[in-house]
C-alpha positions, 0 to 999 in steps of 0.5 A: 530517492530519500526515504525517512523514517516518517515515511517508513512510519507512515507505511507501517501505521497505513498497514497496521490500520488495515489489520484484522487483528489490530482492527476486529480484536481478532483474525490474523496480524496481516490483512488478507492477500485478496485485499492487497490492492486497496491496501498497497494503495494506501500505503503508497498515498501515506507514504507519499503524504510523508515524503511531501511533509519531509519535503523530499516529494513535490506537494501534489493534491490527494487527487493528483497522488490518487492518479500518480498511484493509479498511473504506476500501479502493477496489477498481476495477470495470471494465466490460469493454472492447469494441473498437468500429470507427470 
C-alpha cells in the first residue's frame, strides 16, 4: 500500500481539527482518550478521501467509506479489572 504525503497530511490535519488546545485555545494538544473512537474515525475517512484524490484508493461514496470504516473498525473489550493483593 502507497501512502503519500497527501494522506499523511490529511490525518494530521483530521487530528489537529479535533484538538482542545488548537479548537478551544485551551486544554491539552491531544484530544482526550475517551474521544478516541469518533476521532480515529475521522481520521481514517480523510485520509481515505486523500488516497482517492492521489489516486491509489478506489473512489467510493462518503457513505460506502463510512461502511468500510465501520465494517474494519477495532473496538477494545476489556475484562474488568480486580485488584488483587500480593
Amino acid at each position: 500500500m502507497t501512502i503519500s504525503l497527501n494522506m499523511l497530511m490529511a490525518a494530521s490535519q483530521a487530528l489537529a481539527a479535533h484538538s482542545p488546545q488548537a479548537t478551544l485555545e485551551r486544554g491539552g494538544l491531544l484530544p482526550a482518550v475517551e474521544d478516541i473512537g469518533e476521532i480515529s474515525r475521522a481520521i481514517a475517512l480523510a485520509t481515505a478521501r486523500a488516497a482517492q484524490q492521489d489516486g491509489v484508493a478506489p473512489q467510493a461514496s462518503d457513505d460506502e467509506l463510512h461502511a468500510a470504516i465501520e465494517k474494519t473498525f477495532w473496538e477494545a473489550q476489556y475484562a474488568p479489572y480486580k485488584r488483587a493483593s500480593f
